[in-house]
ZAZAZA-223122 format. One record per atom (N, C-alpha, C): residue number from 1; y, x, z; residue in one letter; atom name. Coordinates in nm, 3 decimals, always signed. Layout:
<sites>
NUM/Y/X/Z/A/CA
...
</sites>
This chain:
<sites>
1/+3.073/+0.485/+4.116/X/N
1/+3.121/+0.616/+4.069/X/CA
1/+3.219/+0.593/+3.955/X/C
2/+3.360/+0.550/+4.025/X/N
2/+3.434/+0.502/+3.886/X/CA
2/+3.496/+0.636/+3.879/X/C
3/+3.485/+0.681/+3.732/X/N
3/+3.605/+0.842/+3.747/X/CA
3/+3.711/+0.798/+3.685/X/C
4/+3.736/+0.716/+3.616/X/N
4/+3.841/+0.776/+3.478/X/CA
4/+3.981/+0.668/+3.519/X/C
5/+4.003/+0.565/+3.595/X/N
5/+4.107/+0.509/+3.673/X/CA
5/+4.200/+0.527/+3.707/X/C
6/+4.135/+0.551/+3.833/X/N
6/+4.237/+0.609/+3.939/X/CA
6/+4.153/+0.761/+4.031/X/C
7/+4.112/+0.809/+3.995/X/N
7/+4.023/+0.941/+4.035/X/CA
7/+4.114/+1.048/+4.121/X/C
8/+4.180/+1.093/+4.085/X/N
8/+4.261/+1.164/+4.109/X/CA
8/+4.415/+1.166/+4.125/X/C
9/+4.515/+1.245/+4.163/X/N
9/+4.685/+1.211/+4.173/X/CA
9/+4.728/+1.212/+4.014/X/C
10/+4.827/+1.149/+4.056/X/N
10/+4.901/+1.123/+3.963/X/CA
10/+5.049/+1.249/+3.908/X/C
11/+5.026/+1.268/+3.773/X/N
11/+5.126/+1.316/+3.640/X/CA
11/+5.185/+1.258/+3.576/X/C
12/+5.300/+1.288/+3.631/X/N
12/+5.440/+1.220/+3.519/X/CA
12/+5.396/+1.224/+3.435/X/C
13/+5.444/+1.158/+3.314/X/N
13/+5.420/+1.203/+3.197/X/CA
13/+5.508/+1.300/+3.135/X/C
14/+5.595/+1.287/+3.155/X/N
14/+5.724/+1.411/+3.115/X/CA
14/+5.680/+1.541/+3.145/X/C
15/+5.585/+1.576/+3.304/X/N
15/+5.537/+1.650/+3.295/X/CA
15/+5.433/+1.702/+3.235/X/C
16/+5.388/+1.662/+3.148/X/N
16/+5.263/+1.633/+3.058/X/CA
16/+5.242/+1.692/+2.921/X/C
17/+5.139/+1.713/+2.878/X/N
17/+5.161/+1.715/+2.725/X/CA
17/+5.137/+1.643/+2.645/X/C
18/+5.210/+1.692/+2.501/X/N
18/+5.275/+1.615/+2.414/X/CA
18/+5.094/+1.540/+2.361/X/C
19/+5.137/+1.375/+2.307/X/N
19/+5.002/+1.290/+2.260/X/CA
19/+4.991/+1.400/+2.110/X/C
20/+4.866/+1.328/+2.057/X/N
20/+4.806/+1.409/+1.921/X/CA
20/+4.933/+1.321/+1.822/X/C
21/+4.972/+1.235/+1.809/X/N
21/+5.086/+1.200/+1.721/X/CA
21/+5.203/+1.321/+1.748/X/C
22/+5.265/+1.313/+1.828/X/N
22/+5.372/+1.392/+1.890/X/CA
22/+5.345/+1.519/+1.851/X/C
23/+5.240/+1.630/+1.855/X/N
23/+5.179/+1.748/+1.837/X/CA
23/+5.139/+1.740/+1.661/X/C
24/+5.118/+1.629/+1.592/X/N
24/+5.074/+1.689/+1.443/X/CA
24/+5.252/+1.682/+1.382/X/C
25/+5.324/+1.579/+1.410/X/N
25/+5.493/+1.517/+1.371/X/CA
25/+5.500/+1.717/+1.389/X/C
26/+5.493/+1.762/+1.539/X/N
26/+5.572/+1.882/+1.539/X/CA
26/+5.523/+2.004/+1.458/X/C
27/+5.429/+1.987/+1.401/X/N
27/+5.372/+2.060/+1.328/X/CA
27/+5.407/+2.026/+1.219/X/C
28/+5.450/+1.975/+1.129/X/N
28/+5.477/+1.948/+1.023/X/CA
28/+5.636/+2.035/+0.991/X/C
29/+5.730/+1.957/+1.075/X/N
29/+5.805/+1.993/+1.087/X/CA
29/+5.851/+2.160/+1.135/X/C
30/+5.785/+2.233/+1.204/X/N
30/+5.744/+2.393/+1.231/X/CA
30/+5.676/+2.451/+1.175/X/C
31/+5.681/+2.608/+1.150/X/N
31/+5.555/+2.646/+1.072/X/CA
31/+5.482/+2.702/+1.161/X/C
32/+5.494/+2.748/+1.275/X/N
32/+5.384/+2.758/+1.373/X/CA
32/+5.431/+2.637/+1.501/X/C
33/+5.332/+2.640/+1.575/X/N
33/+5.341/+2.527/+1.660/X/CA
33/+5.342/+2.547/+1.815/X/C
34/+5.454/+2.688/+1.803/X/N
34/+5.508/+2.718/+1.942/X/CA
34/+5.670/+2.680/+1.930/X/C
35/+5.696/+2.675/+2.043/X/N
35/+5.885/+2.710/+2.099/X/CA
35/+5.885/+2.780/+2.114/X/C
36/+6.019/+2.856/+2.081/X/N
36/+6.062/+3.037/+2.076/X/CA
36/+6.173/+3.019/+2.094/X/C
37/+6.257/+3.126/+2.060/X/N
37/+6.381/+3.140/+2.079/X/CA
37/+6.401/+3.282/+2.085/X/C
38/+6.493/+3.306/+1.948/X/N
38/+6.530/+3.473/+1.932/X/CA
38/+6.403/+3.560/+1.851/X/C
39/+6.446/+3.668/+1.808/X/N
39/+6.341/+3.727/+1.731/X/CA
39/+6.274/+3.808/+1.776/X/C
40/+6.253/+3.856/+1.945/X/N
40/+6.145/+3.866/+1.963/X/CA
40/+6.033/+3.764/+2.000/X/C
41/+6.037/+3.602/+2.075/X/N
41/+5.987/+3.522/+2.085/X/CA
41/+5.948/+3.492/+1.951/X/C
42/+5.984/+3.489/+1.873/X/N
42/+5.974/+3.453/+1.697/X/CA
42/+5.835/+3.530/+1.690/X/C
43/+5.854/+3.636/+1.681/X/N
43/+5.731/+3.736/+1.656/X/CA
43/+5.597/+3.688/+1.762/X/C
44/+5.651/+3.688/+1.864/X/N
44/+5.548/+3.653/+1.966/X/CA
44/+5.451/+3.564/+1.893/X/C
45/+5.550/+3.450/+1.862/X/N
45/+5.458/+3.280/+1.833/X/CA
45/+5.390/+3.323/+1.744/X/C
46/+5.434/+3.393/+1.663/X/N
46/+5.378/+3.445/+1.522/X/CA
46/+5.218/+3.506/+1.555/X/C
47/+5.262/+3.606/+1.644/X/N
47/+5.126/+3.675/+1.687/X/CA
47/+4.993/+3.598/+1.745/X/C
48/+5.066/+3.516/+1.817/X/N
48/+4.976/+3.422/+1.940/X/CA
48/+4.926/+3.292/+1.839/X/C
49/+4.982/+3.248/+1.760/X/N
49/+4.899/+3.166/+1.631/X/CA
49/+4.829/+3.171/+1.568/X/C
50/+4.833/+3.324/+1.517/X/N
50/+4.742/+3.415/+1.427/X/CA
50/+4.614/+3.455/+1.520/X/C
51/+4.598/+3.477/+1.645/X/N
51/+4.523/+3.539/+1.706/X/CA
51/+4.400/+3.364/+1.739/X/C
52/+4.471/+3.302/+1.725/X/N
52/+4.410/+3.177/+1.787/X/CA
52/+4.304/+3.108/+1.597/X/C
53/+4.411/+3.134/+1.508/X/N
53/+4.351/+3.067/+1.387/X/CA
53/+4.178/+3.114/+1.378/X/C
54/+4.067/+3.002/+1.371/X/N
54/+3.980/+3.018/+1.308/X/CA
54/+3.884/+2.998/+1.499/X/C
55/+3.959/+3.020/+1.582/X/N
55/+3.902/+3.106/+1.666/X/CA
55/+3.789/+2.941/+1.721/X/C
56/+3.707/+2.938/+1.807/X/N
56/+3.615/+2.839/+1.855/X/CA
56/+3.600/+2.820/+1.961/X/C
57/+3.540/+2.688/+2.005/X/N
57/+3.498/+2.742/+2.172/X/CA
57/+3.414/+2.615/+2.210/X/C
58/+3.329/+2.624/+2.269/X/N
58/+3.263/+2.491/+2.354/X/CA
58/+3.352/+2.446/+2.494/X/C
59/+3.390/+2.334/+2.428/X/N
59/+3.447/+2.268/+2.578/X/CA
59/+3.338/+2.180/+2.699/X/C
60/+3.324/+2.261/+2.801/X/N
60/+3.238/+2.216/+2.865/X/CA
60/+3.311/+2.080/+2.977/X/C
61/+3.345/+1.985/+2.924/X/N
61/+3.382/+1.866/+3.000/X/CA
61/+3.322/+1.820/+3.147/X/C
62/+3.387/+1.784/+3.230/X/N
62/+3.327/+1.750/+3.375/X/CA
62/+3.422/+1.635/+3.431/X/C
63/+3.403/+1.531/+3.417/X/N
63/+3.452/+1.427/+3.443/X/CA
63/+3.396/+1.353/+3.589/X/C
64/+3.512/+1.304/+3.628/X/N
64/+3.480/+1.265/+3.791/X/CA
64/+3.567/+1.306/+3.951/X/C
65/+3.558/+1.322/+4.047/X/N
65/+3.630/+1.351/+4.141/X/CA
65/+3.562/+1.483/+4.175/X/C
66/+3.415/+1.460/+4.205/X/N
66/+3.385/+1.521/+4.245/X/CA
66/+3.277/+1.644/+4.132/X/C
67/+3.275/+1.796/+4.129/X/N
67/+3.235/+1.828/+4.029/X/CA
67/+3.107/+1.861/+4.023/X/C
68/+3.078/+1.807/+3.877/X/N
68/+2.933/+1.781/+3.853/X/CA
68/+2.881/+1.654/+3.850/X/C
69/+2.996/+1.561/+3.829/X/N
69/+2.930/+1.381/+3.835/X/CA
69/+2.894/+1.374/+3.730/X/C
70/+2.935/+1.412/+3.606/X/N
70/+2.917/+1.373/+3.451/X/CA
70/+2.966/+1.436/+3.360/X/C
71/+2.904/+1.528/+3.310/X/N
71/+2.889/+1.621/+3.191/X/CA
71/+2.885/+1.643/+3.078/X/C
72/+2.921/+1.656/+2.968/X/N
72/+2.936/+1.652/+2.845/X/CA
72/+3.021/+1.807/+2.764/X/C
73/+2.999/+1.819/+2.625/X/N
73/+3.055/+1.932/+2.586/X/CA
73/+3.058/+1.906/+2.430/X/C
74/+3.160/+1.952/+2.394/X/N
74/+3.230/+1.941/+2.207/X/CA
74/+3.229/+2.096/+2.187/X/C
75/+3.200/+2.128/+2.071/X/N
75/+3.261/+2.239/+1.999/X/CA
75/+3.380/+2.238/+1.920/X/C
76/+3.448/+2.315/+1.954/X/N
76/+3.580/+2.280/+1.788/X/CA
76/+3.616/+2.419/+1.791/X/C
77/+3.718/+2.421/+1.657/X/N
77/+3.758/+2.535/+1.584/X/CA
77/+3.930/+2.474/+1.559/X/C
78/+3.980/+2.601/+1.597/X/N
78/+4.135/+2.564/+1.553/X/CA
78/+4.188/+2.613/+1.453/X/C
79/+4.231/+2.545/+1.431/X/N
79/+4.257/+2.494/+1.260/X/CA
79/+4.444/+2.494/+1.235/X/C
80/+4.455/+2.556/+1.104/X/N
80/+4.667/+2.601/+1.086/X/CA
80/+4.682/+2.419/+1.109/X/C
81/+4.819/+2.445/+1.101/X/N
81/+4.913/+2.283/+1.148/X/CA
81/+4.889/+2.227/+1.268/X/C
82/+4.821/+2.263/+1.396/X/N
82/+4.792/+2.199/+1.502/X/CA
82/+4.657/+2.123/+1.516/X/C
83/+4.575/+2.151/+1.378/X/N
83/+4.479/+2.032/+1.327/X/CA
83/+4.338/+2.126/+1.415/X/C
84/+4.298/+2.057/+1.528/X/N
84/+4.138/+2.115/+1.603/X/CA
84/+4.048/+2.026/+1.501/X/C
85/+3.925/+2.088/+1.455/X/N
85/+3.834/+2.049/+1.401/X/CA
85/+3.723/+2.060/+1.511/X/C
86/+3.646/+1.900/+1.535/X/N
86/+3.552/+1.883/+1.590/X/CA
86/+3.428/+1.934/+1.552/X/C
87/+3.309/+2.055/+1.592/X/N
87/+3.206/+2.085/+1.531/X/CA
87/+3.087/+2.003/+1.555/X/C
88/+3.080/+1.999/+1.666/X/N
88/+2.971/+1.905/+1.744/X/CA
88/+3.001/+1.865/+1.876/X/C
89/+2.910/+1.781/+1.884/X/N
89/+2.914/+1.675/+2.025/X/CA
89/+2.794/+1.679/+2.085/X/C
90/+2.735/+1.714/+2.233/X/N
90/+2.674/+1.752/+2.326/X/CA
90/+2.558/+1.595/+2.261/X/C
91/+2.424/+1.644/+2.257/X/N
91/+2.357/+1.521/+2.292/X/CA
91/+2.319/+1.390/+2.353/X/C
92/+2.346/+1.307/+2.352/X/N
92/+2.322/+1.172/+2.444/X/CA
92/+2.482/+1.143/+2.476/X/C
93/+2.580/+1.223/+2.418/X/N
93/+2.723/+1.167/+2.450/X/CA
93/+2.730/+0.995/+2.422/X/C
94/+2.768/+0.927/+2.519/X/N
94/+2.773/+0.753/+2.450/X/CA
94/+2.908/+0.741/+2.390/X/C
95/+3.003/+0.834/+2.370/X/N
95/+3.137/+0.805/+2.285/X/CA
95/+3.118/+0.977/+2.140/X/C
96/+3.204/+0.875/+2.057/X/N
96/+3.243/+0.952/+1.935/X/CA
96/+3.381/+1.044/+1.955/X/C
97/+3.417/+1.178/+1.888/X/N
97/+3.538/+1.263/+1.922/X/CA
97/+3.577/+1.223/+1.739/X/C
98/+3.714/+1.205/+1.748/X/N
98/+3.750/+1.191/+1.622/X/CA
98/+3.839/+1.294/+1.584/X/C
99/+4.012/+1.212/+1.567/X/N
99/+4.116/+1.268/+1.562/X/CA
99/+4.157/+1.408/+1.655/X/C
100/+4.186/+1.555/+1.626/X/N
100/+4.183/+1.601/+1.760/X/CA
100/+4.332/+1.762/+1.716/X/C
101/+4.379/+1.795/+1.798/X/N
101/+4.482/+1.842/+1.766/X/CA
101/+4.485/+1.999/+1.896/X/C
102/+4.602/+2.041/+1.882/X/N
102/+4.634/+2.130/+1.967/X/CA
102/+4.795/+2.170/+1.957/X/C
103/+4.841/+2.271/+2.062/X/N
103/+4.989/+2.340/+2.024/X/CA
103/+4.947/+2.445/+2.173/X/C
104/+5.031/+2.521/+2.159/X/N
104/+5.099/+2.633/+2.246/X/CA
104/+5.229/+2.573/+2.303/X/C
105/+5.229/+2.546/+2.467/X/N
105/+5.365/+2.533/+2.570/X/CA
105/+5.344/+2.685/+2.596/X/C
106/+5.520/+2.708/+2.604/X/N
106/+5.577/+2.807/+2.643/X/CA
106/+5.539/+2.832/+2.796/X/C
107/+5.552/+2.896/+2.874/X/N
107/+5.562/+2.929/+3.019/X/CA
107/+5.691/+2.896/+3.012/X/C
108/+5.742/+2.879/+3.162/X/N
108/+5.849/+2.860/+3.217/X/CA
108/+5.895/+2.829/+3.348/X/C
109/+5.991/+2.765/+3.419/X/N
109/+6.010/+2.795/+3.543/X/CA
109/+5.880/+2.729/+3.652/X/C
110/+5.789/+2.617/+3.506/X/N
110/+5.766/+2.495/+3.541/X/CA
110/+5.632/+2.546/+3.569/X/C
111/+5.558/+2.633/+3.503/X/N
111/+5.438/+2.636/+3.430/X/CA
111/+5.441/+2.788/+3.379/X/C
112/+5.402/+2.950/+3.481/X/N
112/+5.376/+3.027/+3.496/X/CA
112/+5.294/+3.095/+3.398/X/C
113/+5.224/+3.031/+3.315/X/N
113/+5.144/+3.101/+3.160/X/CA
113/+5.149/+2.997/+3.086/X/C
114/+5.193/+3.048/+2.932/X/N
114/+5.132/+2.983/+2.854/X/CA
114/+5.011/+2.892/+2.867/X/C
115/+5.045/+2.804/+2.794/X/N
115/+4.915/+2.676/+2.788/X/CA
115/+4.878/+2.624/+2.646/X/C
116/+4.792/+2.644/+2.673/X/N
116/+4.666/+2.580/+2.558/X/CA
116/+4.659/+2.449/+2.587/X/C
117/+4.683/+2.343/+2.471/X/N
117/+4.711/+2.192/+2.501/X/CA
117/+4.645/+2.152/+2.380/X/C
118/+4.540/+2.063/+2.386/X/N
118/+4.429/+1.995/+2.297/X/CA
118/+4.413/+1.844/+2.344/X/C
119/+4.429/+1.777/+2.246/X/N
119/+4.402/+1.636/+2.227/X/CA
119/+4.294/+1.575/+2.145/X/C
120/+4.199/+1.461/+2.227/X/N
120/+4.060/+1.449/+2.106/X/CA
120/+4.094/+1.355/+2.143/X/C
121/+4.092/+1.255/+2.036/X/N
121/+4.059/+1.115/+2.042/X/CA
121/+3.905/+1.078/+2.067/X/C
122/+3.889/+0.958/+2.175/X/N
122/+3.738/+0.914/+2.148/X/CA
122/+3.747/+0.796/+2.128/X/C
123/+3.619/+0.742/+2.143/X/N
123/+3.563/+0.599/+2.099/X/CA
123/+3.570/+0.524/+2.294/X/C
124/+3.557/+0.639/+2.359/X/N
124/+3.546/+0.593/+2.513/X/CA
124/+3.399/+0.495/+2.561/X/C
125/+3.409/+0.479/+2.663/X/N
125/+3.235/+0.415/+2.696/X/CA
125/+3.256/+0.343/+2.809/X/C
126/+3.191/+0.242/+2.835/X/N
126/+3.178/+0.175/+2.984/X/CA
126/+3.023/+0.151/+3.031/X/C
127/+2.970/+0.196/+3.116/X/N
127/+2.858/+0.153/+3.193/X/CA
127/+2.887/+0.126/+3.349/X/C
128/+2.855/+0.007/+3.384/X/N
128/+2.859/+0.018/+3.541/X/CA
128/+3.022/+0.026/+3.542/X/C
129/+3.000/+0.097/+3.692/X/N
129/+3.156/+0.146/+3.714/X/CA
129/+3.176/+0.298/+3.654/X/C
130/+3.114/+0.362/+3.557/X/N
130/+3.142/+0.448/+3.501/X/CA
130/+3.213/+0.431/+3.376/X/C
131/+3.346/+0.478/+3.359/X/N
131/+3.416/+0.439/+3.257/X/CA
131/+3.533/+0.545/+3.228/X/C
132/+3.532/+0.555/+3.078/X/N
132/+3.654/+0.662/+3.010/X/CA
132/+3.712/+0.549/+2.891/X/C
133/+3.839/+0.516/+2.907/X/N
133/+3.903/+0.429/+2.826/X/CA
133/+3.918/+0.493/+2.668/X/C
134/+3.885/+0.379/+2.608/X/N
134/+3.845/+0.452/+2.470/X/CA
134/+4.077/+0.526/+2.410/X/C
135/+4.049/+0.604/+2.397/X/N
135/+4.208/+0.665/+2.303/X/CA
135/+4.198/+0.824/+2.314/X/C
136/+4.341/+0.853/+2.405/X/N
136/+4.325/+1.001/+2.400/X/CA
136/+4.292/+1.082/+2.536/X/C
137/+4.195/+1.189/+2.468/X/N
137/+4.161/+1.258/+2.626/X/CA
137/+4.227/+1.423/+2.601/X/C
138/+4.294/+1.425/+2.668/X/N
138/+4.439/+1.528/+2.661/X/CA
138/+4.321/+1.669/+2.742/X/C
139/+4.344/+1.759/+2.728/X/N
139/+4.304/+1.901/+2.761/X/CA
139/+4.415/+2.019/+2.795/X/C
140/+4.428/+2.066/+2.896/X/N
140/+4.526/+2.188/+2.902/X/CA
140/+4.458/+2.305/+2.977/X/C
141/+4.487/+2.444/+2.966/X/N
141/+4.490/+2.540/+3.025/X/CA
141/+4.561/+2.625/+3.016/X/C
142/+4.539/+2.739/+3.035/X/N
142/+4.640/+2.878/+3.082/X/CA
142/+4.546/+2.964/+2.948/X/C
143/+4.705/+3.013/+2.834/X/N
143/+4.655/+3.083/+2.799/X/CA
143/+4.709/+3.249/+2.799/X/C
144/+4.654/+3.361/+2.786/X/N
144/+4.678/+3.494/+2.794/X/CA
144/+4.647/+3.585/+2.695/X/C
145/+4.687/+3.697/+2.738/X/N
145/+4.692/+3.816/+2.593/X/CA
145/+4.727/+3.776/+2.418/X/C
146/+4.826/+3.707/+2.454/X/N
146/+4.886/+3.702/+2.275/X/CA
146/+4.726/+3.579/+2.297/X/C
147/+4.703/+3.506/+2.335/X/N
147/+4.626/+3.395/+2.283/X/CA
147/+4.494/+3.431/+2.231/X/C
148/+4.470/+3.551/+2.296/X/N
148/+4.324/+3.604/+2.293/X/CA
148/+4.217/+3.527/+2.379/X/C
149/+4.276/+3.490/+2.507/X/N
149/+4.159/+3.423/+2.630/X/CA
149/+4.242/+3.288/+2.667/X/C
150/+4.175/+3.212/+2.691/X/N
150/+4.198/+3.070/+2.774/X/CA
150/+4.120/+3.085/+2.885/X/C
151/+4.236/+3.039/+2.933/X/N
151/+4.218/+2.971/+3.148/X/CA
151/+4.054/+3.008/+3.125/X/C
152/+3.971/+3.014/+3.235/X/N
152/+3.846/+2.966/+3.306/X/CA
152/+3.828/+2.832/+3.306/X/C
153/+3.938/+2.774/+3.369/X/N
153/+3.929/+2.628/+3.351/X/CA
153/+4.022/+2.518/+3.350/X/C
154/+4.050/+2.446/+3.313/X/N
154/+4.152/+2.357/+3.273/X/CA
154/+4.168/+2.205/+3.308/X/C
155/+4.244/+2.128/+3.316/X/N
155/+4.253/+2.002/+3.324/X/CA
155/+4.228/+1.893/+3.205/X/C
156/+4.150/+1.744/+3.238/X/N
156/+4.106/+1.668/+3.194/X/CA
156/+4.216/+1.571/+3.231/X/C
157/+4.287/+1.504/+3.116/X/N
157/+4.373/+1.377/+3.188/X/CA
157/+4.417/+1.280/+3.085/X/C
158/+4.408/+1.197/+3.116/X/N
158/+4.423/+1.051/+3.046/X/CA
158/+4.565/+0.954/+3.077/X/C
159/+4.653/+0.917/+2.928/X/N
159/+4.774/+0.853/+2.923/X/CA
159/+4.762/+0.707/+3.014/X/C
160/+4.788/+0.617/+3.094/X/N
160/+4.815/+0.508/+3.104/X/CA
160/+4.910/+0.453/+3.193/X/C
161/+4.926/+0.309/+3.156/X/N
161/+5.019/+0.258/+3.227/X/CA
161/+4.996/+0.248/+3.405/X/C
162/+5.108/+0.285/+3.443/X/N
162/+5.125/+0.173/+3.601/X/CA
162/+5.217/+0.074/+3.643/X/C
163/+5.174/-0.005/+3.695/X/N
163/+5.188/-0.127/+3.682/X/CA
163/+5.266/-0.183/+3.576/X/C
164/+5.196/-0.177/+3.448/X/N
164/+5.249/-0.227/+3.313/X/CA
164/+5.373/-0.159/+3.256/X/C
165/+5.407/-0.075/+3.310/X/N
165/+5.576/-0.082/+3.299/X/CA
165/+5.582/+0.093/+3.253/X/C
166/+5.534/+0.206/+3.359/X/N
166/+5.570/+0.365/+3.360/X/CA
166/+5.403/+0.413/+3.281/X/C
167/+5.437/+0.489/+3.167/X/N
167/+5.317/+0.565/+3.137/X/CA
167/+5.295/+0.673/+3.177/X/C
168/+5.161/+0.704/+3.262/X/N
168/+5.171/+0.834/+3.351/X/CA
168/+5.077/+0.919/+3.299/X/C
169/+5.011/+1.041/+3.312/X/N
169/+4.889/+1.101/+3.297/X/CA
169/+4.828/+1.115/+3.406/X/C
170/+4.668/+1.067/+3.412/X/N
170/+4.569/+1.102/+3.508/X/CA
170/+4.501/+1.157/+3.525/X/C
171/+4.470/+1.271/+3.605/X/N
171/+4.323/+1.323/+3.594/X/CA
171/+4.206/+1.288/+3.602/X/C
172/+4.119/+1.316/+3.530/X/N
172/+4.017/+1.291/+3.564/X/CA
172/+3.902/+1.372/+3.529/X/C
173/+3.901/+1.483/+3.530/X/N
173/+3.856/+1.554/+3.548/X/CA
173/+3.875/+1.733/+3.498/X/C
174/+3.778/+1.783/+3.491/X/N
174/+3.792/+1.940/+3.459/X/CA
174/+3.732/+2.028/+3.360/X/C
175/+3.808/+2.114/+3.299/X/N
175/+3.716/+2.169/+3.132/X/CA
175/+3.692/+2.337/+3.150/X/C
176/+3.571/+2.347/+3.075/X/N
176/+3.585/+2.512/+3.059/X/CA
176/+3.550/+2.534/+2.950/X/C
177/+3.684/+2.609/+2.875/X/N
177/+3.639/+2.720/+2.776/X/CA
177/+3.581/+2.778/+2.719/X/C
178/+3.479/+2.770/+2.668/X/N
178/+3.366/+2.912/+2.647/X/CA
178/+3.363/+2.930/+2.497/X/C
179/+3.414/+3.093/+2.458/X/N
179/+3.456/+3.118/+2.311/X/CA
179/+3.288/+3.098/+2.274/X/C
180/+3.304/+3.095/+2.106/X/N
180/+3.186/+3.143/+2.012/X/CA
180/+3.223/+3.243/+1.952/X/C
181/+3.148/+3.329/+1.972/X/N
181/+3.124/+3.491/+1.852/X/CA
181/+3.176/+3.426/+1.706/X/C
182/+3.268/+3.496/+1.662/X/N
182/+3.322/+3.493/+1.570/X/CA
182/+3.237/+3.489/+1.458/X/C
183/+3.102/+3.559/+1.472/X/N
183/+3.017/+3.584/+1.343/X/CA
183/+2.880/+3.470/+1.340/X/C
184/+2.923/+3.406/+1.480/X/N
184/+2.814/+3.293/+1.477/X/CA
184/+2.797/+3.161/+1.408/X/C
185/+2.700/+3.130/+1.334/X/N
185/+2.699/+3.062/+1.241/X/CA
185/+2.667/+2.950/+1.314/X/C
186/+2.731/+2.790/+1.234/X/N
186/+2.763/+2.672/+1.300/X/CA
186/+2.591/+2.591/+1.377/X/C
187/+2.512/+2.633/+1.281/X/N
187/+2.337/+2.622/+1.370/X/CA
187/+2.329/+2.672/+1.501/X/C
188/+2.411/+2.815/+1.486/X/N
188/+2.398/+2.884/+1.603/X/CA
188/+2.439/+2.834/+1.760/X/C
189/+2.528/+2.758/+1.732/X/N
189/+2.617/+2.711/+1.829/X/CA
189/+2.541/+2.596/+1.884/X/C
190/+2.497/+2.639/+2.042/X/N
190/+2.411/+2.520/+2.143/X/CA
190/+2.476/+2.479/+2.212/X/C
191/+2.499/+2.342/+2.247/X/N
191/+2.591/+2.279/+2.363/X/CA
191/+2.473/+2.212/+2.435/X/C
192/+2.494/+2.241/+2.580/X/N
192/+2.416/+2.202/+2.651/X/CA
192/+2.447/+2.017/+2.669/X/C
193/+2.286/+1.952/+2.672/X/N
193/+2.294/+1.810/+2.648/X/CA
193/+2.400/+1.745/+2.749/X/C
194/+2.432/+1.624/+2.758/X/N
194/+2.475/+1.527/+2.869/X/CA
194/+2.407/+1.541/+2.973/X/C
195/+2.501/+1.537/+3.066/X/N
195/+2.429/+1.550/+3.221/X/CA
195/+2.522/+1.424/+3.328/X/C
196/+2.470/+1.425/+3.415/X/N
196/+2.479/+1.308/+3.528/X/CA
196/+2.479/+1.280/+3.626/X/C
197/+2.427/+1.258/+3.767/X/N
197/+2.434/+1.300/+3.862/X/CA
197/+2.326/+1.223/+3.868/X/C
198/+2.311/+1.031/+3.843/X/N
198/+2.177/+0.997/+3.859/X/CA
198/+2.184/+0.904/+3.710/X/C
199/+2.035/+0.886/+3.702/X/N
199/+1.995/+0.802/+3.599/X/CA
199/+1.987/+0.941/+3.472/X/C
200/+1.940/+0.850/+3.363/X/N
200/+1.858/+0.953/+3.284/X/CA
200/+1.976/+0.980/+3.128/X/C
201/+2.027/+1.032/+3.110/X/N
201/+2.055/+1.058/+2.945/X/CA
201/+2.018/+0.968/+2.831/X/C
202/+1.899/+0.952/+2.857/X/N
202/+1.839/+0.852/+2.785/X/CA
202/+1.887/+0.698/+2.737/X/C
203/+1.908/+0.696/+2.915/X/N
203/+1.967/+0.507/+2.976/X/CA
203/+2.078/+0.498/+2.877/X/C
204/+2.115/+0.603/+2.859/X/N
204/+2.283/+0.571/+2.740/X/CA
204/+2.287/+0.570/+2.606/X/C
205/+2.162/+0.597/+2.541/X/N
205/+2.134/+0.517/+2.371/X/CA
205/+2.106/+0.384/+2.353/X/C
</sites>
């Protein structure tokens, strides 16, 4: 059950989104961390930044071809400058979430809604032929209403080389969204443990 490889087709990287270096550089340099153009897009970004600051969500991770091989879930909170703050990490996870970021892509001829684009660095893990290369695990979805709701569900995909030479993005698997109540306090917030298809949670401390 190897997922994290070759699992799925292959993403340019051009078609791709930007790494967590690339996404904090553009943030620095911007004061919100959309593309616009003109002063009503201006206002837009403005709105759709503001609506997102503070806001939370459990990412329910699903890694694999097929869904439901291997399970895991982070909380974070988005944070001004592009900066995602990690809250917690699902129980029995065998990798650490560190560095972790975000931005707003525009829609366009390419890409029909806005997208929500999140980058976490991990520590990555190998058991068996189960394996996620330790760096960055890239996140995208569809976002709507001025940046009120994200996609249902989103893509899981990982930077690497082929054959030494072209850096591509891969999938490998699939994420869902799920906000936290704004008034819910950080105890409050349950992420359901690591899950698997066989063998125990346990086997991975």
């Amino acid at each position: 059950m190897f997922i994290c490889l070759s699992p799925l087709p292959l993403l340019p990287a051009r078609n791709g989104g930007a790494d967590c270096g690339q996404i904090c550089a553009a943030q620095r340099t911007r004061a919100a961390p959309l593309r616009c153009s003109g002063a009503d897009s201006a206002r837009r970004a403005s709105a759709e930044a503001a609506s997102l600051m503070g806001k939370r969500y459990i990412l329910e991770l699903d890694f694999g071809r097929e869904k439901n091989t291997w399970m895991s879930a982070v909380a974070v909170q988005v944070e001004p400058g592009g900066s995602l703050q990690v809250l917690k990490v699902a129980s029995f996870t065998p990798f650490e979430c560190n560095a972790a970021a975000w931005r707003v892509r525009k829609k366009d001829w390419r890409v029909p809604n806005d997208t929500m684009q999140m980058v976490i660095s991990t520590t990555g893990f190998e058991r068996g032929d189960l394996v996620l290369p330790r760096g960055k695990l890239f996140l995208s979805t569809a976002l709507f209403l001025q940046g009120a709701v994200l996609g249902k569900r989103g893509n899981l995909t990982i930077k690497q080389r082929r054959f030494f030479i072209r850096e591509e993005f891969r999938m490998v698997g699939t994420f869902k969204a799920v906000p936290v109540a704004d008034d819910a306090l950080l105890d409050d917030i349950r992420l359901p443990a690591m899950r698997m298809v066989q063998g125990s949670p346990r086997d991975w401390q």
